[in-house]
C-alpha positions in Angstrom: 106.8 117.3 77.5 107.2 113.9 77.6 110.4 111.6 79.1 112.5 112.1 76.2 111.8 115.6 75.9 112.9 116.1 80.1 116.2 113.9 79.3 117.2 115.8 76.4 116.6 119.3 77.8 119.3 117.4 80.9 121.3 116.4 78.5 122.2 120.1 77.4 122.3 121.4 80.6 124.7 118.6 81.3 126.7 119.6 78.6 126.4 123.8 79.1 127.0 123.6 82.8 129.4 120.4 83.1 126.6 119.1 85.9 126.8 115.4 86.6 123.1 113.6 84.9 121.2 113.3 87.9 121.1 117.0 89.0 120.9 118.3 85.2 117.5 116.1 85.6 116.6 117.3 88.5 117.4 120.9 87.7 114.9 120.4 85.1 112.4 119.2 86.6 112.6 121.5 89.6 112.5 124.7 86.9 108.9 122.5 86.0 107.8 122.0 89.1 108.2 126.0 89.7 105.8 126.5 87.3 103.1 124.3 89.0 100.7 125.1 90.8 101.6 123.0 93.9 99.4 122.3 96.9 100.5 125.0 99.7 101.4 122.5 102.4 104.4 121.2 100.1 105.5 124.2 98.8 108.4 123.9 101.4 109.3 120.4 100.1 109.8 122.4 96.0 112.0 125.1 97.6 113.8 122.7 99.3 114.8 120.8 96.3 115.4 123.6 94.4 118.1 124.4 96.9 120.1 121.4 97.1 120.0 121.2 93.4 121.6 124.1 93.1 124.4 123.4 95.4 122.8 124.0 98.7 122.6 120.3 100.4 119.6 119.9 101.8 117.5 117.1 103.8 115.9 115.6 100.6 114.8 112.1 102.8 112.9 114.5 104.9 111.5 116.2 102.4 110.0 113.5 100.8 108.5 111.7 103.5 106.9 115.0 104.4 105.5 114.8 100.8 104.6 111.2 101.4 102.8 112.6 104.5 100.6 115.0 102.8 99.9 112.1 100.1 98.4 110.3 102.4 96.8 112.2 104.7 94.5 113.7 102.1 93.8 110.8 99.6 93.0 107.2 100.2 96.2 104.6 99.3 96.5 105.0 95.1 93.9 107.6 94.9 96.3 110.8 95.1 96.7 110.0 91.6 93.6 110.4 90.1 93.4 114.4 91.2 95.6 117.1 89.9 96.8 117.8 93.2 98.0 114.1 94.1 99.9 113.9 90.6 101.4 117.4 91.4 103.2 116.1 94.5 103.8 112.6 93.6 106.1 114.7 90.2 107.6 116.6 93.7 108.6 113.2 94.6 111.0 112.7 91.8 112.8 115.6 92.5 113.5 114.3 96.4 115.8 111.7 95.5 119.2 112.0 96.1 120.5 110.1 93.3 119.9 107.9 90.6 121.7 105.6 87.7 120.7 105.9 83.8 117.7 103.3 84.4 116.5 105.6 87.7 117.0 108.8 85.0 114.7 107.4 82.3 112.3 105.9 84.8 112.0 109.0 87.0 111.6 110.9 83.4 108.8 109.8 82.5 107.0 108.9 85.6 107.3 113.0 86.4 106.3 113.6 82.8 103.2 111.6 83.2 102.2 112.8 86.8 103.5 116.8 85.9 101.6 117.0 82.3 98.1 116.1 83.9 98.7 118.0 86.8 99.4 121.6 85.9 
């Protein structure tokens, strides 16, 4: 899938389940990211997001720094993306921000799009 393909797929769930655009995004890419095969040590991060996405508020600031944490303990500064694994959690990134306008949708789109379809 590709950026456009992630916002449209939002855009119905948007629409089905009267969500407000940013979690309809991030529900999406959350059911993605369950389909990855994530490093272990940020497995907790996914389940997490998945959580507070469906309602259950969660510590989504904490999260992601632990992400940023395993980024760069086990890849030098820029290099995380060059390895399945790196792109993998740098996709969980996008899903461990609590909010976003329409330029932060399309951006976040297709950054995960890029990192999630040459991770998987």
């Amino acid at each position: 899938m590709n950026g456009q393909d992630y916002l449209h797929a939002a855009g119905r769930l948007e629409r089905n389940e009267g969500l407000d655009p940013w979690t309809a995004l991030m529900r999406v890419l959350v059911d993605r990211l369950q389909g990855m095969d994530l490093p272990a040590p940020i497995q907790p991060a996914l389940v997490h997001a998945a959580s507070h996405w469906s309602g259950q508020p969660g510590d989504l600031v904490g999260e992601n720094v632990k992400v940023w944490q395993y980024i760069e303990a086990t890849h030098p500064a820029g290099a995380d993306v060059a390895t399945p694994e790196g792109r993998a959690a740098r996709a969980l990134l996008c899903v461990l921000m609590p909010a976003g306008d329409e330029e932060a949708r399309s951006m976040t789109a297709e950054w995960f799009a890029a990192m999630a379809g040459n991770a998987s």
